[in-house]
Biopython code that builds the backbone (N, CA, C, O; Angstrom):
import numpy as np
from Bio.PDB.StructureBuilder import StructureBuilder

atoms = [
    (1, "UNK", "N", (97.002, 133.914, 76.157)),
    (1, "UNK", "CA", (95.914, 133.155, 76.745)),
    (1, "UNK", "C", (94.810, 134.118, 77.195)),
    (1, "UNK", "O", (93.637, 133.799, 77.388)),
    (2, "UNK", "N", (95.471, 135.632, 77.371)),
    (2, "UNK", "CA", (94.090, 135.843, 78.085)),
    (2, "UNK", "C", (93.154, 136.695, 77.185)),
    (2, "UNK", "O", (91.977, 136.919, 77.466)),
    (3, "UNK", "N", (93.852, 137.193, 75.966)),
    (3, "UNK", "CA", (93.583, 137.199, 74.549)),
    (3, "UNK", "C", (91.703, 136.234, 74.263)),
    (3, "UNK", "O", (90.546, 136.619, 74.091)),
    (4, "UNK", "N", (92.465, 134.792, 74.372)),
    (4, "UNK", "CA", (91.807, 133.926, 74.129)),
    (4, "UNK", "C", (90.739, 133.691, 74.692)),
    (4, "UNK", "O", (89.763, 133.170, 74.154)),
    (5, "UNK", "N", (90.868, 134.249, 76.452)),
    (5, "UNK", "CA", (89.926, 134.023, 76.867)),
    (5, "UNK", "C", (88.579, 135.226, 77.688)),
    (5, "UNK", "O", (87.669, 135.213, 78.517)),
    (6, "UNK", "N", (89.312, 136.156, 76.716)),
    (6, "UNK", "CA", (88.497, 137.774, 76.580)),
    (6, "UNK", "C", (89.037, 138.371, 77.868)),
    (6, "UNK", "O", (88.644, 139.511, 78.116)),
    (7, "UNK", "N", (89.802, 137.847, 78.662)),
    (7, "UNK", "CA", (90.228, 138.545, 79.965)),
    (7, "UNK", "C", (91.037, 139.323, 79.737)),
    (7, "UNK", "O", (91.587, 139.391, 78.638)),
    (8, "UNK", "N", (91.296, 140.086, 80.712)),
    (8, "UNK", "CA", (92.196, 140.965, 80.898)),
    (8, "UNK", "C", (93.888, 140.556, 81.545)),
    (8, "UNK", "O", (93.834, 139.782, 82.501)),
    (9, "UNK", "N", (94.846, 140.845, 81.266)),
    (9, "UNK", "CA", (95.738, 140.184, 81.725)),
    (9, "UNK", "C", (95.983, 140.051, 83.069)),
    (9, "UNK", "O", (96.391, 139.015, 83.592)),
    (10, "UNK", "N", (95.729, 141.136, 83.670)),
    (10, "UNK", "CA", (95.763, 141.020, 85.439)),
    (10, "UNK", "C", (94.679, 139.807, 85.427)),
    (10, "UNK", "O", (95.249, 138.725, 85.288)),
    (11, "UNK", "N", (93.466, 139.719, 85.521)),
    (11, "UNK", "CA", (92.822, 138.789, 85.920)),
    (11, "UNK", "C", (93.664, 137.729, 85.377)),
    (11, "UNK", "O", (94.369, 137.262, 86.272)),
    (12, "UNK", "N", (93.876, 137.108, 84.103)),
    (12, "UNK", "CA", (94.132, 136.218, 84.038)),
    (12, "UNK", "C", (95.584, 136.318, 84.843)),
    (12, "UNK", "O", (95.787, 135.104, 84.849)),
    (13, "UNK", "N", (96.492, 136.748, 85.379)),
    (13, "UNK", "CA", (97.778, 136.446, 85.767)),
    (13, "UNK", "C", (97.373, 136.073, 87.646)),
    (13, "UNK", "O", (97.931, 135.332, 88.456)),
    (14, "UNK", "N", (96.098, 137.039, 87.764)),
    (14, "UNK", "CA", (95.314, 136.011, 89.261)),
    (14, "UNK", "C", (94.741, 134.600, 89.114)),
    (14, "UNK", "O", (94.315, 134.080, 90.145)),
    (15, "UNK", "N", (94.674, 133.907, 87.960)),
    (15, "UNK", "CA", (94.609, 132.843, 88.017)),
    (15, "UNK", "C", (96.061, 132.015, 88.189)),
    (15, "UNK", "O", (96.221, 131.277, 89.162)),
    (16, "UNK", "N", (97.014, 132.175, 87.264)),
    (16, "UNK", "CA", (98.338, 131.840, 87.171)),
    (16, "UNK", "C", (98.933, 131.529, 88.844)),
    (16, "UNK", "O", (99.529, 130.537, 89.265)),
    (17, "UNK", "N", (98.509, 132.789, 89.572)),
    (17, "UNK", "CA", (99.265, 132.945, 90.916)),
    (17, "UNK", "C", (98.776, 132.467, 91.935)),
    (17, "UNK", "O", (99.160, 132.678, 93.085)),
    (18, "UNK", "N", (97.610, 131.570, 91.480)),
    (18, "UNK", "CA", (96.122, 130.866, 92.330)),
    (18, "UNK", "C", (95.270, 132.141, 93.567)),
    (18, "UNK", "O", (94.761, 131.820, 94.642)),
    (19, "UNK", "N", (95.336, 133.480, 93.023)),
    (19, "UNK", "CA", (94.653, 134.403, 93.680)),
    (19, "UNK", "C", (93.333, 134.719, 93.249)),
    (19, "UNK", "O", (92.751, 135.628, 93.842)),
    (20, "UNK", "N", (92.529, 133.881, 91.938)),
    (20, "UNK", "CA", (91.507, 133.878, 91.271)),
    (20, "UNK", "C", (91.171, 132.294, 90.797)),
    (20, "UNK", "O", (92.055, 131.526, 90.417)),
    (21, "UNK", "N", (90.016, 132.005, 90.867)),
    (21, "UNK", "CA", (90.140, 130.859, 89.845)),
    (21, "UNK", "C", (88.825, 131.380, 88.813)),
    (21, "UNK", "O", (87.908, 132.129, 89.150)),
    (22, "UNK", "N", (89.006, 130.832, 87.651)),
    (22, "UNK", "CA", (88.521, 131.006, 86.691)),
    (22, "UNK", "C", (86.858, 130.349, 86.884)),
    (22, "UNK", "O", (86.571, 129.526, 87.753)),
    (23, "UNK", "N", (85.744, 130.989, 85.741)),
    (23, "UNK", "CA", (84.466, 130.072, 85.925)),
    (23, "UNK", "C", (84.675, 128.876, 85.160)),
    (23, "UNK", "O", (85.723, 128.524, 84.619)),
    (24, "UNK", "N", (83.432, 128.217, 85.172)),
    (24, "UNK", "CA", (83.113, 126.938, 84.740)),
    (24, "UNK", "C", (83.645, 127.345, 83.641)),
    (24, "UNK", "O", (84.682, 126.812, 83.247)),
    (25, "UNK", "N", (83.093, 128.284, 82.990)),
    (25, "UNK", "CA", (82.783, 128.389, 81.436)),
    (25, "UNK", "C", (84.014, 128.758, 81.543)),
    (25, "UNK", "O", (84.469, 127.699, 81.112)),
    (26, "UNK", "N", (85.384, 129.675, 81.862)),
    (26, "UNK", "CA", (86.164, 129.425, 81.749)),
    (26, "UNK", "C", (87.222, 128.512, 81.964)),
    (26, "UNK", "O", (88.310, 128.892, 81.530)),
    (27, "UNK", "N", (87.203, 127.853, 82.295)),
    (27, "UNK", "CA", (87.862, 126.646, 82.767)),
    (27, "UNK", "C", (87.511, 125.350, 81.701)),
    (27, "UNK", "O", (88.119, 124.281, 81.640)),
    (28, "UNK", "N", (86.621, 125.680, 81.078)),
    (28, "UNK", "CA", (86.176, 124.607, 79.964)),
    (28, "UNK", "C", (86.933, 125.322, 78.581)),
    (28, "UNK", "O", (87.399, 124.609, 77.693)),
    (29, "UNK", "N", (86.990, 126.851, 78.524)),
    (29, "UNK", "CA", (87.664, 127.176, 77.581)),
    (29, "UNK", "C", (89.098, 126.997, 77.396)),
    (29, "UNK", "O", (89.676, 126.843, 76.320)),
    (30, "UNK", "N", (89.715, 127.040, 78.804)),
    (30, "UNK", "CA", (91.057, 126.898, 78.676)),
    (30, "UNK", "C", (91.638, 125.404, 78.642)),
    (30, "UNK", "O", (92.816, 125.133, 78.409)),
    (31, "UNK", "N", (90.584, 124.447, 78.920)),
    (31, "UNK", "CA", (91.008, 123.139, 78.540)),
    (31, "UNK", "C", (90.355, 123.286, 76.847)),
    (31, "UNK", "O", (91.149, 122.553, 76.256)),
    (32, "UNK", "N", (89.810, 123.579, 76.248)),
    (32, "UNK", "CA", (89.801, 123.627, 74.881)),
    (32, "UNK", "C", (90.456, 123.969, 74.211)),
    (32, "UNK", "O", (90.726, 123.470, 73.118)),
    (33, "UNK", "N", (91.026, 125.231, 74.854)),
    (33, "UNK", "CA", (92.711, 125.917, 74.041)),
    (33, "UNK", "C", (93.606, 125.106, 74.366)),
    (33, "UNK", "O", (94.560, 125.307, 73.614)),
    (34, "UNK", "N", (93.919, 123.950, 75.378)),
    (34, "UNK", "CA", (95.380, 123.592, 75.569)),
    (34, "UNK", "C", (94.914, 122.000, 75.008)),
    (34, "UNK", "O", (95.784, 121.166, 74.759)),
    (35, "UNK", "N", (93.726, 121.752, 74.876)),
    (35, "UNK", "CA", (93.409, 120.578, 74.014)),
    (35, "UNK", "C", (94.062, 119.443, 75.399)),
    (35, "UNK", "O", (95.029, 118.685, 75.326)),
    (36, "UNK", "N", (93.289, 119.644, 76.393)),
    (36, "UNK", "CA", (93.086, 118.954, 77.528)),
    (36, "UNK", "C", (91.946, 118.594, 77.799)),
    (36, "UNK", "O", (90.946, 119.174, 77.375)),
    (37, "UNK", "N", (91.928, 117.494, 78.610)),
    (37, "UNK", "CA", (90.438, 117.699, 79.339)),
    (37, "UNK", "C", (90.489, 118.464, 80.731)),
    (37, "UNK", "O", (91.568, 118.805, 81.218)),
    (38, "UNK", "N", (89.067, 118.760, 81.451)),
    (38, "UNK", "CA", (89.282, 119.390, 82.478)),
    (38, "UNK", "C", (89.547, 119.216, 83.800)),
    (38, "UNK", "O", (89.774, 120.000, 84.722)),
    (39, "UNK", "N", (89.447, 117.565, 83.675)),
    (39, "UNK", "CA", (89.820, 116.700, 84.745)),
    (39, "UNK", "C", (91.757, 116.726, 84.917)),
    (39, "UNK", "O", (92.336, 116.582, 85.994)),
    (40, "UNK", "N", (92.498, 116.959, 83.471)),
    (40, "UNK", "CA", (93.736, 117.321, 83.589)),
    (40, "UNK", "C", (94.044, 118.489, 84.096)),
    (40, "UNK", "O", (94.998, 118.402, 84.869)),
    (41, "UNK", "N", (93.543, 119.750, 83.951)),
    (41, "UNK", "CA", (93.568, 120.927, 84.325)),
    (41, "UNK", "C", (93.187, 121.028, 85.754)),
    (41, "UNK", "O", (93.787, 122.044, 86.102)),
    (42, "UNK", "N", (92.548, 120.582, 86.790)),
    (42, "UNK", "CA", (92.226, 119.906, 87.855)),
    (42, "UNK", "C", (92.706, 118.986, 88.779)),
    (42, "UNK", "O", (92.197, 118.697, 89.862)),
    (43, "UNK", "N", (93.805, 118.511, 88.236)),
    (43, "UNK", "CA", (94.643, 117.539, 88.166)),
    (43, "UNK", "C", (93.838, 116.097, 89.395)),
    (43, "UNK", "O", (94.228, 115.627, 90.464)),
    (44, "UNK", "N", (92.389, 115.778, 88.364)),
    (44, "UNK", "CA", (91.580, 115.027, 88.327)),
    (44, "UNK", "C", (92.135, 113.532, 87.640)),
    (44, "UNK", "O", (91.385, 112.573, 87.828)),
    (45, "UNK", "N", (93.051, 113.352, 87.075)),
    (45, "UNK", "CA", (92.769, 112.372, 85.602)),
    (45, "UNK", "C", (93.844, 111.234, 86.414)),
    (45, "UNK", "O", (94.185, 110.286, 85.707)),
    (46, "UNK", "N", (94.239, 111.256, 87.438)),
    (46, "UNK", "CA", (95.141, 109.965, 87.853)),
    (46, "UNK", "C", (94.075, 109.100, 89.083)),
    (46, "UNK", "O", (94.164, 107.912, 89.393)),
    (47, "UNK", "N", (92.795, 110.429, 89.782)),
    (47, "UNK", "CA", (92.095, 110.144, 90.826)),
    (47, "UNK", "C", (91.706, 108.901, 89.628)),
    (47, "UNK", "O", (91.922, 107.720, 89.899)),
    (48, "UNK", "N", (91.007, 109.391, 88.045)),
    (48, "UNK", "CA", (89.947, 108.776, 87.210)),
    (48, "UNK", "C", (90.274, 107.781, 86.878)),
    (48, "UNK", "O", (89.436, 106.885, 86.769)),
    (49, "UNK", "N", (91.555, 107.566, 86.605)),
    (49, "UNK", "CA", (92.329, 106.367, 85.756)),
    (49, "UNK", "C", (92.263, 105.210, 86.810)),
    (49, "UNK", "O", (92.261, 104.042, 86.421)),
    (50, "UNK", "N", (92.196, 105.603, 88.464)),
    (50, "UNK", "CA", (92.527, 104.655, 89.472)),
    (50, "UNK", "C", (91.461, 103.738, 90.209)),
    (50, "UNK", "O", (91.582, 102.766, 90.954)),
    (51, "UNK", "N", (90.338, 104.449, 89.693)),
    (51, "UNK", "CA", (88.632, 104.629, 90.142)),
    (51, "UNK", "C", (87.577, 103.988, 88.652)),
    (51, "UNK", "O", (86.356, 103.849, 88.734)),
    (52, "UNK", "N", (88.584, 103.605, 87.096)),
    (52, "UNK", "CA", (87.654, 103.043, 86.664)),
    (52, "UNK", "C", (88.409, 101.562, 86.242)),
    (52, "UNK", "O", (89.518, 101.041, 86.123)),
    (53, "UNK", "N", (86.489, 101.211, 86.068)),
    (53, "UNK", "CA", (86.853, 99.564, 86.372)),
    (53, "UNK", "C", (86.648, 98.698, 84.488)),
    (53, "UNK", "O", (86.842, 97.492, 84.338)),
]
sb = StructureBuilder()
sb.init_structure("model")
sb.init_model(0)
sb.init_chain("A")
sb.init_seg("    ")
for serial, (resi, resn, name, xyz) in enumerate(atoms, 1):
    if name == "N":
        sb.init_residue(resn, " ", resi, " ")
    sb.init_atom(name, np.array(xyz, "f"), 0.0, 1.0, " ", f" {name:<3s}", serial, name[0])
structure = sb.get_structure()
């Protein structure tokens, strides 16, 4: 993953351990690699499902 997302593995393993969070632009990439949206990655998508009409 961190290959994928030009990082370095320490950084990316400070995201893993929630001691970093990633940017926008990353955070849009890694829902593109896991073929999510970013509201899942966020764990946004049950607030969304409950909130539309």
């Amino acid at each position: 993953m961190a290959d994928e997302l030009q990082t370095g593995i320490r950084n990316y393993r400070k995201y893993e351990s929630g001691d970093a969070k990633p940017t926008l632009d990353g955070l849009v990439q890694i829902a593109d690699i896991l073929d999510v949206s970013t509201d899942y990655l966020l764990c946004r998508d049950e607030f969304l499902a409950k909130h539309v009409d």
